[in-house]
C-alpha atoms as one frame of an Amber mdcrd trajectory, in Angstrom:
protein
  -7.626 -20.333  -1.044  -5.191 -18.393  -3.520  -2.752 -17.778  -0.443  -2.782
 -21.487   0.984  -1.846 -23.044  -3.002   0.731 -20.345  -3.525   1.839 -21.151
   0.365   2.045 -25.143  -0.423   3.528 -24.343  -4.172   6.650 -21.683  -2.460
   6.900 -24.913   0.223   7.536 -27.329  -2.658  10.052 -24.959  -4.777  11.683
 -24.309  -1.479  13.024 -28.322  -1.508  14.602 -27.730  -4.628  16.482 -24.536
  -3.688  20.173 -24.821  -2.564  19.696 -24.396   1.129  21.699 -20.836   0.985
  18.719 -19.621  -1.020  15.698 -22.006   0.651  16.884 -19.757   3.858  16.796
 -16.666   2.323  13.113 -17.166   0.732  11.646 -18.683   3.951  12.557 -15.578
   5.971  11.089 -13.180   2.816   7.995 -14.486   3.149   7.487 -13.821   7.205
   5.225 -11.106   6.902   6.672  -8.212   8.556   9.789  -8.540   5.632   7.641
  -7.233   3.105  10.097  -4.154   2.873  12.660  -6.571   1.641  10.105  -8.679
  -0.473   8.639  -6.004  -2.649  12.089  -4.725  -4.122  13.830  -8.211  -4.328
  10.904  -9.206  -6.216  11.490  -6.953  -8.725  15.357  -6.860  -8.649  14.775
 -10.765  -9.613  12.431 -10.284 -12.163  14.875  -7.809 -13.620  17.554  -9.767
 -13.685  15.611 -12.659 -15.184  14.776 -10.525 -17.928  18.250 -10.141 -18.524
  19.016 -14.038 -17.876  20.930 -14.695 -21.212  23.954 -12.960 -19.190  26.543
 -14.744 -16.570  25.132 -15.301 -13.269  21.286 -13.988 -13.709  19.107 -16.745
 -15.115  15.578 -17.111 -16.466  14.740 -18.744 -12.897  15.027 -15.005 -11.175
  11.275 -14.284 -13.173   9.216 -16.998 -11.385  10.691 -16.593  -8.223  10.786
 -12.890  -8.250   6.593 -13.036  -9.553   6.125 -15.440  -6.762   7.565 -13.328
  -3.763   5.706 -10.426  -5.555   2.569 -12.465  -5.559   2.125 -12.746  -1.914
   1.539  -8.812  -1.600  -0.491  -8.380  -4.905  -3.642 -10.945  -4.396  -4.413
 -11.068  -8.613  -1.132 -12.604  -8.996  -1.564 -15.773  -6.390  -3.445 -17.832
  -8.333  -1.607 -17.799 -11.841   1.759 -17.841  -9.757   0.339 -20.626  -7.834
  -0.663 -22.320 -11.344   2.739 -21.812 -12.474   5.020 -23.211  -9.580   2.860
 -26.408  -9.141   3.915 -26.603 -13.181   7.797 -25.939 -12.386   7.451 -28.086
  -9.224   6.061 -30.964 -11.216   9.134 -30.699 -14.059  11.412 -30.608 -11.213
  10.110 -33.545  -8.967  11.667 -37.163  -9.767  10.148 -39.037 -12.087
């Protein structure tokens, strides 16, 4: 159930991406890219923590938790909690 709300949550970010970066995450989450998933996951959540500087942002943390979350089943359902927040601030009111 964890996997199908995160699954629906990423689906929902992914319309608010710029389409260079929508791309990019749908083929991450294939399954067989989890070699590339695991360590851009945490590259991004680095760089988020540094997001006060040029070019990294605060955005990298959520995005890096969620790609982490679909290899470490604990983190699904607060991840999938916390996009369905972002996704709501971001939809049109």
């Amino acid at each position: 159930m964890a996997k199908e709300d995160l699954d629906r949550q990423l689906d929902a970010l992914n319309k608010h991406l710029p389409s260079w970066m929508a791309g990019t995450l749908d083929r991450v989450r294939k399954p067989g890219a989890v070699w590339v998933r695991v360590p851009l996951s945490l590259v991004l959540v680095a760089g988020g923590v540094v997001g006060f500087l040029p070019i990294l942002g605060f955005w990298m943390i959520p995005l890096g938790l969620a790609l982490l979350a679909l290899d470490v089943p604990f983190l699904r359902a607060p991840l999938a909690r916390l996009l369905g927040y972002i996704n709501r601030k971001l939809a049109p009111t």
